[in-house]
N, C-alpha and C positions, 0 to 999 in steps of 0.2 A: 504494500500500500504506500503511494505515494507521500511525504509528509507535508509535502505546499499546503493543503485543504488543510492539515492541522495545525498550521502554525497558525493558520490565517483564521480560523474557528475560535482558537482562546484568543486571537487579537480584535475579533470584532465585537466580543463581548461588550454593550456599554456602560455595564456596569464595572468591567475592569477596572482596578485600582494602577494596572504599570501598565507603560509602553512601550514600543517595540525596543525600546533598547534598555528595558527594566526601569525606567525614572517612573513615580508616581504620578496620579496626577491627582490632588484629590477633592477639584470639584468637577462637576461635570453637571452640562447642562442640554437639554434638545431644544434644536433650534426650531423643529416646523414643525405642524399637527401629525405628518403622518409617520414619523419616526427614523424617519431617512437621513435624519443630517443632527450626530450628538457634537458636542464642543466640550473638550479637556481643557483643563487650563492649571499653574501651576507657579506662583512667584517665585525666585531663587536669585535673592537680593538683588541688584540694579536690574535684573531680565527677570521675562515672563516667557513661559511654554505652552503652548500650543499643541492638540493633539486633536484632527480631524476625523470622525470616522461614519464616512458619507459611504450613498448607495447609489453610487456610479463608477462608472469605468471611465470615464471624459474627468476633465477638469473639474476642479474644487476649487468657489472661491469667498474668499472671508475680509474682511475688512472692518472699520470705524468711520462714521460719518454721525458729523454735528448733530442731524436732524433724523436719520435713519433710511435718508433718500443718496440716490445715489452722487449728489453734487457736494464737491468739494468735500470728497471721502478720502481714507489710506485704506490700500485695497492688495491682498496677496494672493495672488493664484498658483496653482500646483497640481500635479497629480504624477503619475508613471504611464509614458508614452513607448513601445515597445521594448519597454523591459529597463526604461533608462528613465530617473525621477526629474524633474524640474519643481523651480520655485522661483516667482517672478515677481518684487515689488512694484505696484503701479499706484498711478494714484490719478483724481476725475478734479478737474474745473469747474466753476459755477455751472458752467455751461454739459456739467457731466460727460463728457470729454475725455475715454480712459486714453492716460501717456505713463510709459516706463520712465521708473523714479530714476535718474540718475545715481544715485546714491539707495545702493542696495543693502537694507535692513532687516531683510529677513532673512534668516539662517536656516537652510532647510538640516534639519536632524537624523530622519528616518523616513522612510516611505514604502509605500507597499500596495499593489493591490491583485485581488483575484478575479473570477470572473460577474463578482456583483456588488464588489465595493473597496474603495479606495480609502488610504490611511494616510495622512499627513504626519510628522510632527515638525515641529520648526519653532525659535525660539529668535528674541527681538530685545532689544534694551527698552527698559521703558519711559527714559524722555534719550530720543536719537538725534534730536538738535536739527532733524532737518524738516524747513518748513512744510513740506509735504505729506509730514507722518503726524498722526495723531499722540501725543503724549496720553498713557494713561499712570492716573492718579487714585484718589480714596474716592473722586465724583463719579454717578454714572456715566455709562459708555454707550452707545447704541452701536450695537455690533449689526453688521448686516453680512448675508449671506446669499452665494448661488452656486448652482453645478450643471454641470452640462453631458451629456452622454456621449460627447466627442470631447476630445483634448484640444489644449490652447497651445500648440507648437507654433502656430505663424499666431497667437493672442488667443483673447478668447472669444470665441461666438457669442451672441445675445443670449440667455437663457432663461429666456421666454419666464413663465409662469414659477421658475425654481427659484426660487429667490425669497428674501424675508429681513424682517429684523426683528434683534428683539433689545432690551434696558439691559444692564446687566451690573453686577457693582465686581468688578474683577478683582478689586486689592482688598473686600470685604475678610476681616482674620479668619482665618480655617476654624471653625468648631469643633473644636479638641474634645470634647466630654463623649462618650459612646455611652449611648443610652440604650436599655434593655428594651426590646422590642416585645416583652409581655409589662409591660408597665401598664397599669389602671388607668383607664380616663374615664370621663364623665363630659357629656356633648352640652353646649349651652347653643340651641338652634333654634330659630323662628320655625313656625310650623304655618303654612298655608299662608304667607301674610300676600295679597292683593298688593298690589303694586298700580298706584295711580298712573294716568297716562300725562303727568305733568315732569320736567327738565329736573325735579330735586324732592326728594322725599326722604326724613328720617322718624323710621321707625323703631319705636324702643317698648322692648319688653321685661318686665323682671321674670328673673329664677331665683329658685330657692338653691342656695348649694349642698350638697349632700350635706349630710350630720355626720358627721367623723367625730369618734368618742377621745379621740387624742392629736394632738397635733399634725399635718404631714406638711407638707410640701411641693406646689405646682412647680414641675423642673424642663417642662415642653409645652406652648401651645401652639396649636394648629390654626386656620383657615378650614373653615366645611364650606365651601362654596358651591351651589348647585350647578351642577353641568350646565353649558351654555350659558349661567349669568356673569361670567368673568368679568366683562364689560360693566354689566348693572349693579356689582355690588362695590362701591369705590373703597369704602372705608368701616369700620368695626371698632368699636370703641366698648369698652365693659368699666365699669362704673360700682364703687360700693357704694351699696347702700346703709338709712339707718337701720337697726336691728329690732325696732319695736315696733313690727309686724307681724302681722297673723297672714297665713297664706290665700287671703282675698285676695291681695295685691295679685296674686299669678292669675286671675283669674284672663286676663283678655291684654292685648298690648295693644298699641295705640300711636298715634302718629305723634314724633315730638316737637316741645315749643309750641304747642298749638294749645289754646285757651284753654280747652276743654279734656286737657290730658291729665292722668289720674293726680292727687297730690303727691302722691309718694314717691312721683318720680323726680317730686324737690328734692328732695332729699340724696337724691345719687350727684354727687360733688365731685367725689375723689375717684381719678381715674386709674385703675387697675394693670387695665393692657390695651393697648391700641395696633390694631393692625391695617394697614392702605394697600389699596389693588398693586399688584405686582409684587404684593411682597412673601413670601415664603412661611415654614413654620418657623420658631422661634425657641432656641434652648438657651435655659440659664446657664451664668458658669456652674463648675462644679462646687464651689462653696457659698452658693445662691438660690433661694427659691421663695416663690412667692405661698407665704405661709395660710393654713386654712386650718381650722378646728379649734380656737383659742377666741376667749372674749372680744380681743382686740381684731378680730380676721371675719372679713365679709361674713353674712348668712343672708342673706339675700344682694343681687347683683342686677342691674340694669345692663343689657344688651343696648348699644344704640347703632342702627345700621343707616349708613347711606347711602341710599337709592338713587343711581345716574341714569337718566332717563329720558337725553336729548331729543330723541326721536318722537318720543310721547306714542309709545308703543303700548298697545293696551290687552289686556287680559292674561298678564304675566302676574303668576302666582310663582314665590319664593322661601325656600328652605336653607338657609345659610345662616352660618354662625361659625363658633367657636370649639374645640377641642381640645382638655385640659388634660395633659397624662400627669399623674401626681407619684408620692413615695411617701413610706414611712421611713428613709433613711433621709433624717433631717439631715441639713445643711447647717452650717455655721451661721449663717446670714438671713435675716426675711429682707424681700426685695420691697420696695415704694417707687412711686414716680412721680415724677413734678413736671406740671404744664409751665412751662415758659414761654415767652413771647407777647403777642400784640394780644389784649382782651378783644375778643372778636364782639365788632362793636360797627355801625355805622360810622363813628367818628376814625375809623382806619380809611381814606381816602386815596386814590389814585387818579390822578386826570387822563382825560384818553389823552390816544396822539405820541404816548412817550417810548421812544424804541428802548428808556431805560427809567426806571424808577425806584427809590432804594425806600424802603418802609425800615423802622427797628421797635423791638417790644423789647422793653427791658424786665429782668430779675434785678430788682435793685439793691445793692447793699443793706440798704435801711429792711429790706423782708428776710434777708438772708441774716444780716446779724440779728436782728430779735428770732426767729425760727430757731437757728442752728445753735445760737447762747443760750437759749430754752432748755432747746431737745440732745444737741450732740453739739459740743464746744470743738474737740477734736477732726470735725467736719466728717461729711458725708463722700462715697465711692462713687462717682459714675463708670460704668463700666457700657453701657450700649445709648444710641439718639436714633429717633426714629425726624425728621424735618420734614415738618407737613405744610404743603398750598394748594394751591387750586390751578386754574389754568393759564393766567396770566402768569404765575412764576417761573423764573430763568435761573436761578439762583440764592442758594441760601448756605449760611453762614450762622454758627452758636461760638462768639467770639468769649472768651474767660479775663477777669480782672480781679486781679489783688493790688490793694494798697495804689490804686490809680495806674499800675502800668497792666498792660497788655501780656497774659502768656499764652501756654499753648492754646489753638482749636480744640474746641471740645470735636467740634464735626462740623464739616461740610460739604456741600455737593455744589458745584461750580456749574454742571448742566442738568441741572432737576428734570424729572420727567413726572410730570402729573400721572402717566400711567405706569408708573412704579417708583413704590415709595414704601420702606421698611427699613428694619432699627439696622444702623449700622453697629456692628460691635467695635468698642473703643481697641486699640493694637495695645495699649498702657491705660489703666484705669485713672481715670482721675480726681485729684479731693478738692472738695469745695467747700471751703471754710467760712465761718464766720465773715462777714463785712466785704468778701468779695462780691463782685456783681457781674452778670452774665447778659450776654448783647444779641438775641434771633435776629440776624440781617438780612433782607429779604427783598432782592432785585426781582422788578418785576417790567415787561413787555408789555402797553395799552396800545402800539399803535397802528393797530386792525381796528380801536373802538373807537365809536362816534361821541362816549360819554362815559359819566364816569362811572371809574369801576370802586365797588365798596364793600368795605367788612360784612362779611356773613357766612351765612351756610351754604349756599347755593354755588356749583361748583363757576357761574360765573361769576361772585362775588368771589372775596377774598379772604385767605387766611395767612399768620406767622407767626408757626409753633414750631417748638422743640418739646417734646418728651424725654425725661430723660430717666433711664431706669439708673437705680440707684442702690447703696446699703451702707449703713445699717438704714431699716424704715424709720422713718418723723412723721411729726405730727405737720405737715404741710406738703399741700397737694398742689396748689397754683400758686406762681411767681409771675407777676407778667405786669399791663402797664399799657395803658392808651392815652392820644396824644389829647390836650385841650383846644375844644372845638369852636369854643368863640375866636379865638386869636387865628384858625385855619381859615373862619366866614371872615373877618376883618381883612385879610387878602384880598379876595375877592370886593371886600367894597361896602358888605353889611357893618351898620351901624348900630342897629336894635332889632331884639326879638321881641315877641309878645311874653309877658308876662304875667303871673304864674304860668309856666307851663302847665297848658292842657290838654296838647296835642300830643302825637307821634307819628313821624317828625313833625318840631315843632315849628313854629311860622316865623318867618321874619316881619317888622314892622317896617325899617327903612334903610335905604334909603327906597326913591322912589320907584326905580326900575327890581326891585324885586320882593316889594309892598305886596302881602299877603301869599307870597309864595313860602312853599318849605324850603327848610334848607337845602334839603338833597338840589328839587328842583332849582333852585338859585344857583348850586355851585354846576348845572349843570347849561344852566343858561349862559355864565359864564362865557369868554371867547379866549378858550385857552390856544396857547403857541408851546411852541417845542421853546419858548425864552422864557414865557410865564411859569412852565410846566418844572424850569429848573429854578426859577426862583419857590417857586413855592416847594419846592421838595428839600432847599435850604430851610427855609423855615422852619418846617414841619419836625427836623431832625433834630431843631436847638430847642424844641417847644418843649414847656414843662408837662410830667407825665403824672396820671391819677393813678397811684400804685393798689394793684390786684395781689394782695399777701392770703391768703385761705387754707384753712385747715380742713379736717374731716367733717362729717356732717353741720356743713353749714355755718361753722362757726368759722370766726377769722381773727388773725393777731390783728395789735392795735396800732400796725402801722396801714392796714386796708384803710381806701378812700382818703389817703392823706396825697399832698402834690410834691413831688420831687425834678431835682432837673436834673434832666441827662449828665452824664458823664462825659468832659471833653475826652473824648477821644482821636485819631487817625485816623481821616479820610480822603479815598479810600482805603479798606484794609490793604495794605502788603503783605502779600504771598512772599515765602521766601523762594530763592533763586532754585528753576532745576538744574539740577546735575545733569547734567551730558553724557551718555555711557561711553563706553571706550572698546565695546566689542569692535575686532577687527575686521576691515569691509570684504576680506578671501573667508573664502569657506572651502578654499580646495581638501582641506585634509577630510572635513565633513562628506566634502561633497565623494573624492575618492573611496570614502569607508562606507556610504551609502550603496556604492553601485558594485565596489566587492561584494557585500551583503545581499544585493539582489542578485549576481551574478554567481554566487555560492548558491543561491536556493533555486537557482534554473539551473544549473549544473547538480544540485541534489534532485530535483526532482525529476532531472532528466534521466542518471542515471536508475530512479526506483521504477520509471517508465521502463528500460529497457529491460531492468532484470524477473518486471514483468512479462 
């Protein structure tokens, strides 16, 4: 028996952990619905690896572009054309335009294929200093992909419908913990819930959580996402609630923020777990878990789902939620998490027209030192950020300060993608102490819109959070901070509002061109310019903030509702400088040892042919 079909058998595996030349790889991910096209992938200090293992005999091709289209992409193609491997860095023009990069950064490793599928490996520095290649960092990437049933020896042919993209977070840390795959869980899922045929719906239901007679431990949670709603369910958020209920409350769920929504669901404050479309399951470290069975740990919990529903598609019934695997082998640690950023509030503003717009919600020292001198003086771990917007955002940043100056990122994503969004894990954990204060920095894109865009829930209004998991747990759930809204109408030219407020939004009185209009409507009548639109986003940055300090049900330290001013800060933030790699631009020795090794397995395979 031949052994070509058997090498080639344990190498198409996709669950394989090694590659053809033994290197790990150990994530892996599939690129397209029907299973044809997996992506290895593998950081090994300034380089990253690469391991393709597609279902074609023609060329393989993979790349990075800004936007996920094929303009002004870095693009690498590859495959084995009579028994001899290639690998050719290209890269596309605004105008998508594929041209051979001058400067060859891809390093072909291994290669291989049989008669129904092709195996790349090849490995790349990752910032290569040349303007044609995409640098990847700790932000997402949108990798795109295609393959062709012919090879690309004179380029490659169009290929048609084979093609794709998808987010990816490539430098996200490996998840070292191996969990037991009979571990307990228990599902917290909507059953039957109706789905309006309206752009934004959030529905929220309570659960009871099991009665556990002793302490355990949440150490994985999952996504249940119903088949086919990938799209419709953007985001999941779980919520503890007060504990002095009787189980009516589970009786029926109901739409949230809406008048007539039960009381009880006042009372869910403090946020648990949050999870956003594209993002994955979720394991704590190994000496972390989010704790259940003890007076101080949820017994009942608010689900809150929201529902993206652009199309206003109707008679969509939905089953999704949440999956908790738990343990009775405590942890050292219970986990907590704190909302930072902007109080999601009408008074968070963006005017249209802006190809750029910087919002920030501050954690202000003044909530952090009263909390933390309270609860934990020694300060608190972050170890995972989850950076949540909507669709206007390009960019977000959780900048850290002690004592006035600037230190590390907590987290950030430089090219945010609204359709994936999940906790990045920190590489070094980090402490936040007393009297430091934390910065959500939050670029955001208005100019496709005719008007403005504003604080809310609706994925075409606006959000800027950070979640940040954390240990040991405190007694505070929000840190965050919105900007003062008379001083952003005075901009614009208002003089007075009506008073007592008794509206919502309330009305302005004068001046006379915007006499009995609300404010929304005022700042929208407004005639912004791309010069207006930068003066005011000066403004709005140096404006004093009404600080959001919150505790567990309901209750709030006594710097909530008090006014603080920003922190001078450095703007823009500076990034520090990339590093340039210094892999060598020959691959002959590679490229030599590749084509022995192909040429050893035609010559083994040749000869099991004959002495058949």
């Amino acid at each position: 028996m031949c052994c070509w079909p058997l090498l080639l058998l344990w190498g198409l595996l996709p669950g394989a952990a090694a590659g053809g030349l033994g290197r790990t790889y150990p994530h892996w991910t599939l690129l397209d619905l029907e299973g044809k096209y997996w992506l290895g992938w593998d950081q090994r200090g300034s380089q990253i690896a690469f391991r393709l293992q597609v279902r074609t005999t023609g060329y393989v091709g993979f790349g990075f572009s800004p936007t996920g289209a094929m303009a002004s992409a870095d693009i690498v193609v590859g495959g084995v054309a009579h028994g001899r491997p290639y690998l050719q860095d290209y890269f596309t023009n605004a105008n998508r335009e594929l041209k051979k990069d001058a400067q060859q950064d891809y390093h072909l490793d291994y290669a291989m294929e049989n008669s129904t599928h092709t195996i790349i490996e090849f490995t790349r520095e990752l910032h290569t200093c040349d303007i044609n290649d995409k640098s990847i960092t700790d932000s997402t990437v949108r990798v795109i992909w295609a393959y062709h049933r012919e090879d690309a020896e004179a380029g490659p042919k169009y290929h048609d419908s084979n093609r794709g993209t998808k987010s990816l977070r490539l430098l996200n840390p490996e998840k070292t913990s191996v969990l037991s795959t009979a571990l307990p869980y228990f599902d917290l899922v909507n059953q039957d819930v109706p789905i309006p045929n309206k752009d934004t719906t959030y529905w929220c239901q309570m659960f009871k959580i099991p009665v556990f007679q002793e302490k355990h431990h949440v150490i994985k949670v999952e996504p249940v996402i119903q088949k086919g709603h990938e799209s419709l369910v953007h985001h999941i958020l779980l919520y503890q609630c007060s504990s002095n209920f009787n189980d009516s409350v589970l009786a029926s769920g109901h739409e949230c923020y809406h008048p007539n929504m039960p009381d009880a669901f006042l009372t869910c404050e403090t946020v648990i777990f949050a999870w956003a479309i594209g993002g994955e399951g979720f394991s704590y470290p190994p000496h972390v878990g989010l704790s259940l069975g003890t007076a101080l740990d949820p017994h009942y919990v608010l689900l809150e789902v929201h529902y993206d529903n652009p199309t206003y598609k109707e008679g969509l019934i939905d089953n999704s939620g949440l999956r908790l695997f738990y343990t009775m082998d405590i942890r050292k640690y219970d986990a907590g998490v704190i909302e930072a950023g902007l109080w999601v509030s009408l008074f968070h503003t963006i005017p249209p027209g802006m190809p750029e717009f910087q919002s920030e919600g501050h954690c202000t020292l003044e909530c952090l030192e009263e909390a933390l001198e309270a609860e934990k003086p020694s300060g608190i771990h972050v170890f995972a950020v989850l950076l949540h917007a909507h669709l206007a955002g390009r960019g977000i940043r959780l900048r850290h300060f002690r004592k006035g100056k600037e230190v590390k990122l907590l987290a950030y994503d430089d090219d945010f993608d609204f359709n994936f969004q999940e906790f990045q894990y920190l590489k070094e954990e980090q402490t936040i102490l007393p009297g430091d204060n934390l910065i959500t920095e939050c670029r955001y894109s208005t100019k496709d819109r005719a008007e403005m865009t504003w604080g809310g829930l609706s994925t075409r209004n606006e959000m800027c959070l950070s979640y940040l998991l954390y240990y040991p747990r405190i007694n505070l759930t929000r840190c965050a901070s919105i900007p003062d809204i008379m001083e952003q109408l005075q901009f614009i030219g208002v003089k007075e509002i009506y008073r007592p407020v008794t509206t919502w939004p309330f009305i302005i009185k004068s001046p006379k061109q915007y006499k009995n209009l609300s404010f929304m409507d005022a700042m929208n009548k407004f005639k912004w310019t791309k010069k207006e639109g930068l003066s005011f986003n000066k403004l709005v940055l140096g404006l004093p903030v009404n600080v959001r300090c919150s505790k567990t049900d309901n209750a709030e330290w006594s710097i909530q509702g008090m006014t603080a001013l920003p922190p001078d800060i450095e703007r823009p933030y500076k990034a520090e400088p990339l590093v340039c790699g210094t892999s060598s631009s020959s691959s002959l020795h590679r490229d030599f040892s590749i084509e022995l090794l192909v040429c050893l397995l035609l010559l083994s395979c040749t000869l099991c042919t004959k002495r058949l």
